[in-house]
Every structure is written in C-alpha cells, then in structure tokens.
N, C-alpha and C positions, 0 to 999 in steps of 0.2 A: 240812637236808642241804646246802644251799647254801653254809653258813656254813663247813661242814665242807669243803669242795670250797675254797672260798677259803684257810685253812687249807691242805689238802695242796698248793694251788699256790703258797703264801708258800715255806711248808718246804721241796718241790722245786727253786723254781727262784731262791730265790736266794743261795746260791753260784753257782747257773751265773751271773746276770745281774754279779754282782760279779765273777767271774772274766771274765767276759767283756769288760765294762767296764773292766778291766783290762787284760791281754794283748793282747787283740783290738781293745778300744776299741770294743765297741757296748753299747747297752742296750736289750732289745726287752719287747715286748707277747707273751706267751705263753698260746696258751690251751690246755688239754689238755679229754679226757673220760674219763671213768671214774677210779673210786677205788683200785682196789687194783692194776689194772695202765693207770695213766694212759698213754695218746697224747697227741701233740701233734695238735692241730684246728687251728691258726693260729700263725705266728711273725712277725711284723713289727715290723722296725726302727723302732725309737723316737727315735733319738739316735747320729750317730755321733761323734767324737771329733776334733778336728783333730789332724791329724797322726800320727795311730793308725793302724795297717798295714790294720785295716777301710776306712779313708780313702783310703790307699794303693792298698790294691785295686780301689778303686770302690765300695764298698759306700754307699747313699743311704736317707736317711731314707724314710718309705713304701714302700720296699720287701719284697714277702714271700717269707719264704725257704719254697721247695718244697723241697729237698732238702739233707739236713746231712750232709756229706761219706757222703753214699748211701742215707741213709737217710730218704726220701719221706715230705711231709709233706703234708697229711694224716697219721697212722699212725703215725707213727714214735715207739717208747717215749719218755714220757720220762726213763727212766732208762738210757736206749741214747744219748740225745742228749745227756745230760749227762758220759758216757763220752765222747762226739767231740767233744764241745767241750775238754775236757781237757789239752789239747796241750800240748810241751814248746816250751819258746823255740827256733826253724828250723823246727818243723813247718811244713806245710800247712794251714791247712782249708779247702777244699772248699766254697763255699756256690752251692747253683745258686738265682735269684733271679728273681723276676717284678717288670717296673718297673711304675709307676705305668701307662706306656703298654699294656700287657699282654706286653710284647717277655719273652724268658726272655733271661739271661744268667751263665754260667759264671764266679761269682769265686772267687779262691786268693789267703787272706790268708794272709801271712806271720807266724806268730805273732811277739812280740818281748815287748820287756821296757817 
C-alpha cells in the first residue's frame, strides 16, 4: 500500500512541482493522505529560485505553507491545490506561510514568465 501511496504522490504532484518551479520558482516537499480523495498533510518549500517572483515575494526555503490561496493546509484537496496553483502570468497567489521561527506571514507571488 505504501508503494501505491508513493505512486499516486509522483503522479499528482508533479506537474504541480514543475509548474511551480516554473512560474512561480519553487519546489517543495509535499505530503498528502488518503487515496482516492488525497489532502495535503504537509507543504514545505524545498528550493526557492533566484530571482523568481517566489524570491520576490519573500518566499524562504523551510518554510510551511498553511494556507494556498485559501485553502487550509492541513486539509486542503489535492486536487483543489493543484487548481490554485494554476495561475496565469499577472496572477496572484496567495501563500500564507509559517517561518522557521513559528511567526505566520501573508505572501503574494506575482506569477511571471
């Protein structure tokens, strides 16, 4: 079952992490639970990008993102979070973020090219 679990979190999440990587300029650690309607259990930043609008905004390595443009992590589908990660270039998103120190902070990456 485990192997299966690895599996549907290759499959799931990576378009998101190469789009992300992308646009956005980050690469994170994702972990979800359950199989057939997976949640996100964990998100933290892996890797951010010099000069990437993730960078731009603030976004920092160790950091975990609680909330994806609304949607509370803990909990949050992920097939919901791969919709809001989505964005078009000018978009917004939204990433509320716990630092390393425990502090929360409100970032708004500008998506780009």
């Amino acid at each position: 079952m485990n192997s299966i679990r690895k599996i549907l979190l290759i499959s799931l999440f990576l378009p998101f992490t190469a789009f992300a990587d992308g646009k956005i300029g980050i690469a994170a650690g994702v972990s979800v639970d359950g199989f057939f309607s997976p949640e996100i259990t964990e998100f933290k930043i892996d890797k951010v990008h010099p000069g990437s609008p993730a960078e731009k905004a603030g976004v920092k390595v160790g950091q975990l993102v609680i909330e994806l443009d609304g949607c509370k992590i803990p909990g949050c589908p992920a097939d919901k979070a791969k919709k809001l990660m989505d964005k078009e270039i000018g978009e917004i998103l939204p990433l509320l973020v716990k630092n390393l120190d425990g502090g929360k902070v409100l970032l708004k990456i500008h998506v780009g090219e």
